[in-house]
BALOBA-1460 file (C-alpha; in Angstrom, 3 decimals):
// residues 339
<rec num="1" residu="x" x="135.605" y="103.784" z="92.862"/>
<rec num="2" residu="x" x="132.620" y="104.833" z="93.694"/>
<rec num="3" residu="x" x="130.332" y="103.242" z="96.756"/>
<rec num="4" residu="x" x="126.536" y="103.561" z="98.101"/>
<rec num="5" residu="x" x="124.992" y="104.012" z="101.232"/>
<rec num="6" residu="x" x="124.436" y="100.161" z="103.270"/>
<rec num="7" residu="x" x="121.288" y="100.642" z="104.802"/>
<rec num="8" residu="x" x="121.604" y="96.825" z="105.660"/>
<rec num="9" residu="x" x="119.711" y="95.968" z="102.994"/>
<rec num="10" residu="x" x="122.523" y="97.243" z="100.348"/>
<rec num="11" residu="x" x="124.275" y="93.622" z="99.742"/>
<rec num="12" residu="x" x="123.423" y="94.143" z="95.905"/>
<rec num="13" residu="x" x="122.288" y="97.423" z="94.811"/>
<rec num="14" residu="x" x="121.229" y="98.592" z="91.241"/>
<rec num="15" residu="x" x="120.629" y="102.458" z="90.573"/>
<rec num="16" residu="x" x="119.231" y="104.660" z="87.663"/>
<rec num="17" residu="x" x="119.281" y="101.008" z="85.647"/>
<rec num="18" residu="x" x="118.191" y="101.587" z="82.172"/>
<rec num="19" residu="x" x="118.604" y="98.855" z="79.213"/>
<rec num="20" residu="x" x="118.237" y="99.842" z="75.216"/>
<rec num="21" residu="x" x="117.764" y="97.214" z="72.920"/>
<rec num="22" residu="x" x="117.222" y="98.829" z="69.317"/>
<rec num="23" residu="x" x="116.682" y="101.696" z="70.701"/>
<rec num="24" residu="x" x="113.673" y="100.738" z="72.371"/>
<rec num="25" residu="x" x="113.655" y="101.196" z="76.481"/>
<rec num="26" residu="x" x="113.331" y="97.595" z="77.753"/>
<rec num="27" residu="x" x="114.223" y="98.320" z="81.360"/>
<rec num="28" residu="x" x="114.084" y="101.629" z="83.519"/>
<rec num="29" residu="x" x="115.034" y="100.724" z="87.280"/>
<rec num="30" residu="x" x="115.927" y="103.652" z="89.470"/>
<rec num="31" residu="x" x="116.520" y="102.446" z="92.044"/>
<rec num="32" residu="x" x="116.299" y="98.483" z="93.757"/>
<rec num="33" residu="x" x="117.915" y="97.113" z="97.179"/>
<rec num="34" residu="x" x="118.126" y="93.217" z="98.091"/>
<rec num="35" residu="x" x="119.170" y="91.976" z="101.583"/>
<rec num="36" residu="x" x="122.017" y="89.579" z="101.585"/>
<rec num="37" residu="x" x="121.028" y="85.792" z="102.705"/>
<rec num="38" residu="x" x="117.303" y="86.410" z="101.196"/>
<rec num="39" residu="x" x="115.115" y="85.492" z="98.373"/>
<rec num="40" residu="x" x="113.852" y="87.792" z="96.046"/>
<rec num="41" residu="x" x="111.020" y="86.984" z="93.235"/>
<rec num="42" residu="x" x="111.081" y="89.169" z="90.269"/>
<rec num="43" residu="x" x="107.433" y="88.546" z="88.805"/>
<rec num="44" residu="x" x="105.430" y="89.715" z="85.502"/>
<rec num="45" residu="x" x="104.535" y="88.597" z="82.266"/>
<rec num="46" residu="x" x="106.453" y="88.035" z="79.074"/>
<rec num="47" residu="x" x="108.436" y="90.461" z="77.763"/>
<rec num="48" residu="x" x="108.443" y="92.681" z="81.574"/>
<rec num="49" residu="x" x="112.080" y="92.695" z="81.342"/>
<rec num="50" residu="x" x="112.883" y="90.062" z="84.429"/>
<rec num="51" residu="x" x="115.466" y="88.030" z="82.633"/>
<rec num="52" residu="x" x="117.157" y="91.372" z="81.803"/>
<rec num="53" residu="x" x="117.364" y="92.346" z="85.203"/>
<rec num="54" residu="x" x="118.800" y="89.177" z="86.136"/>
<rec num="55" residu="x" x="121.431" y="88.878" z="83.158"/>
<rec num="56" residu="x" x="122.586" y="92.706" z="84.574"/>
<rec num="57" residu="x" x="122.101" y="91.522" z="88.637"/>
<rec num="58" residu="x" x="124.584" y="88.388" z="87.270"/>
<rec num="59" residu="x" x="126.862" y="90.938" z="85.495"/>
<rec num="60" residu="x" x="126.344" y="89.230" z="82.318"/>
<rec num="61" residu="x" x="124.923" y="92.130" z="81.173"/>
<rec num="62" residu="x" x="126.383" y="95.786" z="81.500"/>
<rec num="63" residu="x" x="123.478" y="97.918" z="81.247"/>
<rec num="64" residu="x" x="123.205" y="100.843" z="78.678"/>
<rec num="65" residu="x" x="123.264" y="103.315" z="81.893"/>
<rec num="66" residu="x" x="123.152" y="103.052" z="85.474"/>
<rec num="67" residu="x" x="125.036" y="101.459" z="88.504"/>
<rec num="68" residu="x" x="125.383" y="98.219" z="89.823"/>
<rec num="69" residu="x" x="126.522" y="97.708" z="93.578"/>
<rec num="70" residu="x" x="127.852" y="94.551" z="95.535"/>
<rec num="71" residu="x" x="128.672" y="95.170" z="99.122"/>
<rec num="72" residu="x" x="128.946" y="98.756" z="98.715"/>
<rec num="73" residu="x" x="130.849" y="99.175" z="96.032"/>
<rec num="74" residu="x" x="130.716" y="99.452" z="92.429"/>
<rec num="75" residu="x" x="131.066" y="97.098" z="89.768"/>
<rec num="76" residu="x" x="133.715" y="98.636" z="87.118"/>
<rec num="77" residu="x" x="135.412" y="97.190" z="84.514"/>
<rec num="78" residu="x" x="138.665" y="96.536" z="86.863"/>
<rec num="79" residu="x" x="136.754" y="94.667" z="89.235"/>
<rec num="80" residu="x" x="133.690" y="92.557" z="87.274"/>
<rec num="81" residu="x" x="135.370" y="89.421" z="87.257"/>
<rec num="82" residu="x" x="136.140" y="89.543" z="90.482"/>
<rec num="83" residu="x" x="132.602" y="89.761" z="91.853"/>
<rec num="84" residu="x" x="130.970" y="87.083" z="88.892"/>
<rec num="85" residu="x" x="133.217" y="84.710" z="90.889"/>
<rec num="86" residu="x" x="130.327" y="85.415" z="93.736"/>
<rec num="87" residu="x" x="127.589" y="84.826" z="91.389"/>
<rec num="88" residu="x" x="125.822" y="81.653" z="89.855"/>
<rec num="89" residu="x" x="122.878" y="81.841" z="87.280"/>
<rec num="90" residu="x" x="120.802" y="78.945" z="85.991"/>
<rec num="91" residu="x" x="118.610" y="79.743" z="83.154"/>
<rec num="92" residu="x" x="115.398" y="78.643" z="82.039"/>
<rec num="93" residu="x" x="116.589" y="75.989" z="79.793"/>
<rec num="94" residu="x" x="120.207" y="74.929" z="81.419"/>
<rec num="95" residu="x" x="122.425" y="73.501" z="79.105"/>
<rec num="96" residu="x" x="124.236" y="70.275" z="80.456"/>
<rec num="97" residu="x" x="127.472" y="69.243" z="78.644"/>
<rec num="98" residu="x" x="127.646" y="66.045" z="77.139"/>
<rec num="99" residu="x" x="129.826" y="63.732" z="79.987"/>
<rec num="100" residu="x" x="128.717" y="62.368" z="83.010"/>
<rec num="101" residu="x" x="126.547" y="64.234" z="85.828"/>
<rec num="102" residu="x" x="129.935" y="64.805" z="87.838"/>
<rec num="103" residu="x" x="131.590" y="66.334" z="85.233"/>
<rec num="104" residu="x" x="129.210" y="68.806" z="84.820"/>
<rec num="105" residu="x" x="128.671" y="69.571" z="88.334"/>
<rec num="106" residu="x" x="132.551" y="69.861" z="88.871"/>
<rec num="107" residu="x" x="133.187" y="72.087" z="85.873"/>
<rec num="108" residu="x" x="133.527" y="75.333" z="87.549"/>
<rec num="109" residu="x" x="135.462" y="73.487" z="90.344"/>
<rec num="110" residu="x" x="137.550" y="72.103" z="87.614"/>
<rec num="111" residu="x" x="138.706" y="75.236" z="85.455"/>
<rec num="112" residu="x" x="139.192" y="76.965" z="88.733"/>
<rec num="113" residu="x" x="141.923" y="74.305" z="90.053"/>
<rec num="114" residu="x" x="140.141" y="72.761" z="92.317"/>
<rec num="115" residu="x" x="142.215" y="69.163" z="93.567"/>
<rec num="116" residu="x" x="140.455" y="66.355" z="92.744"/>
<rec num="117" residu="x" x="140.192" y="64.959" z="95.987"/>
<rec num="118" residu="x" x="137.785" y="68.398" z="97.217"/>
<rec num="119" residu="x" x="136.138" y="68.260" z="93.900"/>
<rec num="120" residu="x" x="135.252" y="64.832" z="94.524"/>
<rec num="121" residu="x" x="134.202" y="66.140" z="97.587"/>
<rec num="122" residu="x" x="132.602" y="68.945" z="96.441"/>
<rec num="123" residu="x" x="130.650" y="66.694" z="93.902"/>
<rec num="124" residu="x" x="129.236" y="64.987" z="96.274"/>
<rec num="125" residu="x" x="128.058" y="67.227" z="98.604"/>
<rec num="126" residu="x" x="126.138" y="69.200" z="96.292"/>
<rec num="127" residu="x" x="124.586" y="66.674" z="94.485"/>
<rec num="128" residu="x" x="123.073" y="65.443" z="98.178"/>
<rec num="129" residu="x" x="121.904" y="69.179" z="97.970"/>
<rec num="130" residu="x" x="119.640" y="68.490" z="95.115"/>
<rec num="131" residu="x" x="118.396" y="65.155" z="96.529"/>
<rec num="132" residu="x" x="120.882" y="63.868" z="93.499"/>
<rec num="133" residu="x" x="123.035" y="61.235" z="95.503"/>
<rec num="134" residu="x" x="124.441" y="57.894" z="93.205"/>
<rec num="135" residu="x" x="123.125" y="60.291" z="89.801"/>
<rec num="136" residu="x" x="127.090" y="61.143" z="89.730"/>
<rec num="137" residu="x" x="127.439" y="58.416" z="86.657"/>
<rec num="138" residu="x" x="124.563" y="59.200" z="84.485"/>
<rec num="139" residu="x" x="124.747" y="60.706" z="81.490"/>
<rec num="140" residu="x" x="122.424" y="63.919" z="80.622"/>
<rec num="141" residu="x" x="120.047" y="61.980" z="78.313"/>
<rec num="142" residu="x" x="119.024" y="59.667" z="81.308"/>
<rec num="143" residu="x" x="117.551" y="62.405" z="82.685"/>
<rec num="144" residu="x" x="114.259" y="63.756" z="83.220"/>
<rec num="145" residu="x" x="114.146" y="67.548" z="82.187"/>
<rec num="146" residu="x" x="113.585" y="68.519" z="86.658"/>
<rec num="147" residu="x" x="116.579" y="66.056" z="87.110"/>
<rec num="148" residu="x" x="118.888" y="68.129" z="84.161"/>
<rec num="149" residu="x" x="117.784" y="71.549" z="86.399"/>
<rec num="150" residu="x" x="118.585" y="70.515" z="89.378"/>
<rec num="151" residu="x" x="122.139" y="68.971" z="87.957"/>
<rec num="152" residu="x" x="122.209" y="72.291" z="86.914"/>
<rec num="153" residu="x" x="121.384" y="73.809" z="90.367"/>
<rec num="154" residu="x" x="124.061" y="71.391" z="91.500"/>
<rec num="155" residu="x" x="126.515" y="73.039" z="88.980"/>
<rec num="156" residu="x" x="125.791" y="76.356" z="89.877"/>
<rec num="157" residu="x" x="126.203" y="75.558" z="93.799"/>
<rec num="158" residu="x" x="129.464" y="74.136" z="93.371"/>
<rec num="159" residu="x" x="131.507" y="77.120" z="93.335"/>
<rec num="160" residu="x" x="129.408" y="78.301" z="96.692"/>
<rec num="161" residu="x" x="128.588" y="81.546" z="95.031"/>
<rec num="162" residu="x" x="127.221" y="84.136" z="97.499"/>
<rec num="163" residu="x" x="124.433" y="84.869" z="95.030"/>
<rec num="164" residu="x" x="122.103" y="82.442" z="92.966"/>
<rec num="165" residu="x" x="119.552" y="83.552" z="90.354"/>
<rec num="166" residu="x" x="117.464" y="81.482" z="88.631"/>
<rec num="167" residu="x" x="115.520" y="82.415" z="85.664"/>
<rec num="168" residu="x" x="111.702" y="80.833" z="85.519"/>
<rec num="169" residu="x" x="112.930" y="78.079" z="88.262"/>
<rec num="170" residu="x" x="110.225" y="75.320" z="87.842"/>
<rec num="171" residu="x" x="108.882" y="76.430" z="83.736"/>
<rec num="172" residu="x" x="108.802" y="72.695" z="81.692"/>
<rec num="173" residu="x" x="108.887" y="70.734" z="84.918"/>
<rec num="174" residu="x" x="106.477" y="68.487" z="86.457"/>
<rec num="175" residu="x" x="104.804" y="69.041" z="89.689"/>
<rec num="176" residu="x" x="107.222" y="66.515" z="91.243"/>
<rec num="177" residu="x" x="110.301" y="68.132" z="90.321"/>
<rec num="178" residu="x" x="108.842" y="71.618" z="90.782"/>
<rec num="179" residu="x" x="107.868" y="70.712" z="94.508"/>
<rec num="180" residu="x" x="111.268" y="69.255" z="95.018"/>
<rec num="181" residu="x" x="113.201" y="72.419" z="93.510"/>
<rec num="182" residu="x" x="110.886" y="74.910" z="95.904"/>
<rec num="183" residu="x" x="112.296" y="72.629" z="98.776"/>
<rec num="184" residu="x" x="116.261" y="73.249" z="97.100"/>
<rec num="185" residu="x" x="115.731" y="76.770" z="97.370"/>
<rec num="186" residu="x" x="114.144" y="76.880" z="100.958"/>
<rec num="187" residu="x" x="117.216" y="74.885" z="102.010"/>
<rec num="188" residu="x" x="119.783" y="76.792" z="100.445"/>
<rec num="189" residu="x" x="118.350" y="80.595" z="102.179"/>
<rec num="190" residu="x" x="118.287" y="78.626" z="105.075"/>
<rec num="191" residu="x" x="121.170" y="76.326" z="105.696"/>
<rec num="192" residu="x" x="123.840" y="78.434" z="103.438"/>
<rec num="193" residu="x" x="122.326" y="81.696" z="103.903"/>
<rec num="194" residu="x" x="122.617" y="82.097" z="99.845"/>
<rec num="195" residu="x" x="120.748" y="85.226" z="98.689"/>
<rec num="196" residu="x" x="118.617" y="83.753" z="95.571"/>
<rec num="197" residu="x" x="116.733" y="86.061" z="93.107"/>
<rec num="198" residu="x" x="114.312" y="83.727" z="90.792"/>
<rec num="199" residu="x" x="111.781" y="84.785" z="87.994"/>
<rec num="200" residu="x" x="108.491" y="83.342" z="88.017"/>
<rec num="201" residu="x" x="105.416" y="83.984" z="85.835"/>
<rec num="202" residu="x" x="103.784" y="81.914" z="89.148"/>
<rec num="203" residu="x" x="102.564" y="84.460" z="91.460"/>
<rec num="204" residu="x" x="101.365" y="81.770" z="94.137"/>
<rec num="205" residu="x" x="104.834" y="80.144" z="93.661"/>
<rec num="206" residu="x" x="106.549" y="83.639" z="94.931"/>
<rec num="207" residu="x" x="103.977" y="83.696" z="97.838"/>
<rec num="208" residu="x" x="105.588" y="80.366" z="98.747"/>
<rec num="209" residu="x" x="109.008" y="81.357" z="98.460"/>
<rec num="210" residu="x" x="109.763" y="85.157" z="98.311"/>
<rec num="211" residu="x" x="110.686" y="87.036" z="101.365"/>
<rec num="212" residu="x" x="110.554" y="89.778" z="98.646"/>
<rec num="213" residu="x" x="108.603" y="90.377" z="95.653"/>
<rec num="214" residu="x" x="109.060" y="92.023" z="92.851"/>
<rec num="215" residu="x" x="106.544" y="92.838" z="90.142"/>
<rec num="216" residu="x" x="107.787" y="94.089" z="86.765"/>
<rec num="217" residu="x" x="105.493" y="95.582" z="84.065"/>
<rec num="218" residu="x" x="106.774" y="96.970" z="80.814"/>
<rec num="219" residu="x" x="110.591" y="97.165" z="82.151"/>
<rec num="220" residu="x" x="109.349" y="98.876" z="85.199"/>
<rec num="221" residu="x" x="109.195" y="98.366" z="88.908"/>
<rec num="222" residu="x" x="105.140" y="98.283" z="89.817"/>
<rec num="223" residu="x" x="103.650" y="98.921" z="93.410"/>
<rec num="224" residu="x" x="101.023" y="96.156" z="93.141"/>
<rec num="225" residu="x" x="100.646" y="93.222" z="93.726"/>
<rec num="226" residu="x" x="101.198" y="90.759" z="90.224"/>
<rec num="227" residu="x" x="97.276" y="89.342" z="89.847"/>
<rec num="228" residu="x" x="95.254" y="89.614" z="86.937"/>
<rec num="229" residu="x" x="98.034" y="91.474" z="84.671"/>
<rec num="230" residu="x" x="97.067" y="90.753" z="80.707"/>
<rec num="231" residu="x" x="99.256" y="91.642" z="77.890"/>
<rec num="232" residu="x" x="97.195" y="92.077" z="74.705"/>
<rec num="233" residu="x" x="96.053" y="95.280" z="72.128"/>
<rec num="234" residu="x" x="93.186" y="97.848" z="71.756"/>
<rec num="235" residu="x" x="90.614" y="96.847" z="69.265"/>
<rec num="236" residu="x" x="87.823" y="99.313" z="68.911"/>
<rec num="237" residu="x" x="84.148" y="98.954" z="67.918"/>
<rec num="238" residu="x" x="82.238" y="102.054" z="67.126"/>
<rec num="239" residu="x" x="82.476" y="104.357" z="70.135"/>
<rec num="240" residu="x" x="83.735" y="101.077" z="72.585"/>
<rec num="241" residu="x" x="87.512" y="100.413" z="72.873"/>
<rec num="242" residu="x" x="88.258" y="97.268" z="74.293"/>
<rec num="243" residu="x" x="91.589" y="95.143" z="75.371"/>
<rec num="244" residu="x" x="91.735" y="91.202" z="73.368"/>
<rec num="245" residu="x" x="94.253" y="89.278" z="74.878"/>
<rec num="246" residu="x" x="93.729" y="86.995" z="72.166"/>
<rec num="247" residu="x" x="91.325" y="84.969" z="74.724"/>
<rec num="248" residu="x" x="89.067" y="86.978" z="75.763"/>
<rec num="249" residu="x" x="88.237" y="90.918" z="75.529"/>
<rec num="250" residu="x" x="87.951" y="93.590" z="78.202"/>
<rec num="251" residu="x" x="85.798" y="96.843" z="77.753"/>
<rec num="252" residu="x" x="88.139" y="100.028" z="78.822"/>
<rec num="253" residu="x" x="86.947" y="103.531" z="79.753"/>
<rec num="254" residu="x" x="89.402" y="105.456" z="77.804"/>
<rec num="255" residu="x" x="90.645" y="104.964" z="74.062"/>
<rec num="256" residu="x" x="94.387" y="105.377" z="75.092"/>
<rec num="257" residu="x" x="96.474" y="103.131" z="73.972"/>
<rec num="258" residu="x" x="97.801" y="100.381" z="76.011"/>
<rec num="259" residu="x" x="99.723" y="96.744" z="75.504"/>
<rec num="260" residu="x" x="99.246" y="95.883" z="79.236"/>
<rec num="261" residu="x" x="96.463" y="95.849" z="81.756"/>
<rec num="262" residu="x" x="95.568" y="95.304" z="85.257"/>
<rec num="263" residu="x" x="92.450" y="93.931" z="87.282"/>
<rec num="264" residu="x" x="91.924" y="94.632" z="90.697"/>
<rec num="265" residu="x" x="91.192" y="91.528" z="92.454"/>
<rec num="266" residu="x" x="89.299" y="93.024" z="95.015"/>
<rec num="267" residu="x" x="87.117" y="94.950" z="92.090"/>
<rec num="268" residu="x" x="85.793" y="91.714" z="90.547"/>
<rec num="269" residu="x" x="82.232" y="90.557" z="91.446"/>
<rec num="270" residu="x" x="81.752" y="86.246" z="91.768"/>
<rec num="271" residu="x" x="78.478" y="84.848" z="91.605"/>
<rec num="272" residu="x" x="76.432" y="81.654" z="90.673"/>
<rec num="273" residu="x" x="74.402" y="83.222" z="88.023"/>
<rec num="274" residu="x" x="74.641" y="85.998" z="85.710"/>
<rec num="275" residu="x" x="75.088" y="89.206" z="88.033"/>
<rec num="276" residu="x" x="72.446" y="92.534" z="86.767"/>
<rec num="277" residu="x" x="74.561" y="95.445" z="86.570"/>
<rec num="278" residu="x" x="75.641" y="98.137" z="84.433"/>
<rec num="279" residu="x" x="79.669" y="96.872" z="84.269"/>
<rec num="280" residu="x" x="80.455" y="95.968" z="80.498"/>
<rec num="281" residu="x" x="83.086" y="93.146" z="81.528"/>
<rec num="282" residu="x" x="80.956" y="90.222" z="82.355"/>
<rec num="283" residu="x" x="82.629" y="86.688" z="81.979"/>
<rec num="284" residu="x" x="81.616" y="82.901" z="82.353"/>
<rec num="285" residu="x" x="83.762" y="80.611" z="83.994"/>
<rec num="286" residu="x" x="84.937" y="77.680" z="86.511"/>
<rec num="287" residu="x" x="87.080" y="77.862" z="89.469"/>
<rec num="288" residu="x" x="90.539" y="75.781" z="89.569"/>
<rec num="289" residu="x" x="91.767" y="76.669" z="92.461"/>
<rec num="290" residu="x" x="90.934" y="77.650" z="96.209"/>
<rec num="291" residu="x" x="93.929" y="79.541" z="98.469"/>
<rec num="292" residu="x" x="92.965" y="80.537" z="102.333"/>
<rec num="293" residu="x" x="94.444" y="84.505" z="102.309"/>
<rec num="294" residu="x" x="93.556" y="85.263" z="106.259"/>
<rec num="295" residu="x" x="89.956" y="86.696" z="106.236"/>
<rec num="296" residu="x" x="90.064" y="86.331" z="102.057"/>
<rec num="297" residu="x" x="90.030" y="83.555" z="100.315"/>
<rec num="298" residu="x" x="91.733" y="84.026" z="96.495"/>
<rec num="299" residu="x" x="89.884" y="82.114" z="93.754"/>
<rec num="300" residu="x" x="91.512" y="81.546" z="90.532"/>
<rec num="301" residu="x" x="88.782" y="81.196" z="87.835"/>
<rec num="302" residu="x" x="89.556" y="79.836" z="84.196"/>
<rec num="303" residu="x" x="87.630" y="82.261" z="81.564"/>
<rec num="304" residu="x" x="89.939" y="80.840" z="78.941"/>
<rec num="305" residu="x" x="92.520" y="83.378" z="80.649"/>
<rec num="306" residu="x" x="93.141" y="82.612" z="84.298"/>
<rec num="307" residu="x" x="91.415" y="85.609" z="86.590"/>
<rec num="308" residu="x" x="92.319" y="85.952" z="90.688"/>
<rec num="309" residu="x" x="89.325" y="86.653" z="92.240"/>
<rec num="310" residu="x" x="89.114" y="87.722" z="96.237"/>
<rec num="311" residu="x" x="86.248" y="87.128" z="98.308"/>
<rec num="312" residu="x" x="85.469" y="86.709" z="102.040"/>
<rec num="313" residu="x" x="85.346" y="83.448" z="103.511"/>
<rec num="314" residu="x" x="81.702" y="84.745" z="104.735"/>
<rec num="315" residu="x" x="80.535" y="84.933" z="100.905"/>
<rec num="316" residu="x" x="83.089" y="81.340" z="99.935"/>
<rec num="317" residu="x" x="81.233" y="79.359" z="102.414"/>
<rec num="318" residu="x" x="77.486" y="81.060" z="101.675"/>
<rec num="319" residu="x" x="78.016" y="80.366" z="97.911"/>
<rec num="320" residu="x" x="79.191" y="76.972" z="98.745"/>
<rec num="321" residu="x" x="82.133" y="77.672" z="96.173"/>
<rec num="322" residu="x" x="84.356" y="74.901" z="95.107"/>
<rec num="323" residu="x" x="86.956" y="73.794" z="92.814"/>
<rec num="324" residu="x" x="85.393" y="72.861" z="89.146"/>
<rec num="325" residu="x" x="82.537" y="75.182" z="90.195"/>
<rec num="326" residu="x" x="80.763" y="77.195" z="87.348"/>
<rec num="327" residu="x" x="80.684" y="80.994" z="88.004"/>
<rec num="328" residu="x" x="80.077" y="84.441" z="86.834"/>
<rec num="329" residu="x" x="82.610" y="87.296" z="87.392"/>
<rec num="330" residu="x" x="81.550" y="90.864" z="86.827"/>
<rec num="331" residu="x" x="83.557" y="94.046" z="86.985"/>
<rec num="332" residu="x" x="83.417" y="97.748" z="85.810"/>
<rec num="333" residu="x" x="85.060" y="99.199" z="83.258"/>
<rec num="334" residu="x" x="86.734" y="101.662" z="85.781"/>
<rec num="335" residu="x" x="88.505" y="98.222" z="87.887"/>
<rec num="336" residu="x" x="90.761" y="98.242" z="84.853"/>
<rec num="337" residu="x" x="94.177" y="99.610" z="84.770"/>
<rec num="338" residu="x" x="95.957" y="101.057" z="81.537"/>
<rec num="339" residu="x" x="99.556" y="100.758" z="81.189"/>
């Protein structure tokens, strides 16, 4: 049995990951660490290959080739099911069964032989977790769809698995819920010292949460940060290539082909009227939201596909920029990243 260095961040270890489906390469990870008791965002846009990398991190999933470490060691046949009994995952759409909210929540208690008395217990307990307390009676369909994930956060939690991943945490919930299942996962990192990985296509929502993030692009690990990334194809015109995303279209320097871009947020000029330069990508839109980033301040600006935009707080306040605000962005050709 083979094991890999601990460099204290080596709780769970993946190395030389790759995943096949078809034939086609859908993941390529060489190499990625996670510190135990953390949380970990894995972030990028459909199709990036995050709930892969979480069905293999959950050892759902053997991967086509590659190694996956837990405490050291690795995860062989003779020794899988012994380490998935350290690992919960929820996924986007949980599945509740069709009995009462305790019976769900105890199942895993249940099949394991858990006496009724602790799973009663147990019940309990993690059903206070999720804010969930006298729900132990109701019956799935009395549920709103954030109550039925965080039942199923309650499920997952009842086992006490060392490590919890949760696949597009907050996606079909409303702000209410979402708010209240950010809180869940605060408290669990720090009151059970769980190590949570979550997928989010929300890259203020890892901000919140993440002491680590991730950004995946095309099955790969990316050094940037995830703003501005637009799946989509090359449509050219004449001698001009450019990138539709369906919603709006991007002028490229190169005629390479690509299915994904990238948009330096830093690269994009914001003004009140239309800006006179030479860039090809000019776009009209309205900011929805406003974010303080230390000397920055990020604006997110709807041009029928949502752009990040960062300025200084000298040029926010001097523009007298607000939310519902009409504005111009601007950026060159050469701002644009091919992928």
């Amino acid at each position: 049995m083979d094991t890999i260095s601990n460099d204290g961040k080596g709780y769970l270890e993946v190395a030389q990951i790759q995943q096949h489906y078809g034939g086609r390469e859908v993941l390529n990870v060489p190499h990625l660490s996670l510190e135990k008791g953390k949380i970990c965002a894995l972030v990028g846009p459909n199709g990036a290959g995050k709930t892969t990398l979480m069905l293999i991190l959950s050892l759902l999933l053997k991967p086509t080739s590659g190694r996956v470490y837990l405490h050291g060691t690795e995860v062989t046949a003779g020794n899988r099911r012994r380490f998935q009994k350290q690992i919960s995952m929820l996924f986007q759409d949980p599945i509740l069964f069709h009995t009462a909210v305790a019976g769900n929540v105890g199942y895993g208690l249940r099949i394991r032989h858990i006496e009724e008395k602790e799973r009663e217990k147990r019940i309990r307990e993690c059903l206070e977790m999720v804010g969930l307390a006298g729900f132990a009676g109701r019956k799935p369909g009395e549920l709103s769809g954030g109550e039925a994930k965080r039942v199923a956060i309650a499920r997952a939690l009842a086992v006490s698995p060392e490590l919890l991943l949760l696949d597009e945490l907050t996606t079909n919930v409303d702000e209410s819920n979402a708010q209240i299942l950010e809180s869940i996962v605060r408290s669990l990192s720090k009151d059970l010292k769980t190590t949570i990985v979550f997928s989010t296509h929300d890259r203020n929502q890892a901000y919140r949460l993440a002491d680590e993030i991730i950004t995946l692009l095309e099955g790969r690990i990316t050094p940037f940060t995830p703003e501005n990334i637009f799946r989509g194809k090359i449509i050219q015109h004449g001698e001009d290539t450019w990138f539709d995303t369906g919603r709006i279209r991007i002028f490229l320097p190169t005629k390479k082909d690509a299915r994904v871009i990238y948009i330096d947020p830093k690269s994009i000029v914001l003004s009140l009227t239309p800006f006179d330069s030479s860039a090809r990508n000019r776009l009209e839109g309205w900011i929805e939201s406003v974010t303080a980033n230390g000397d920055w301040v990020r604006l997110q600006v709807n041009t029928q596909e949502p752009i990040q935009v960062l300025i200084t707080q000298k040029s926010f306040f001097e523009l007298g920029l607000n939310i519902e605000k009409k504005v111009y962005i601007t950026f060159k050709s050469a701002a644009v990243q091919v992928f």
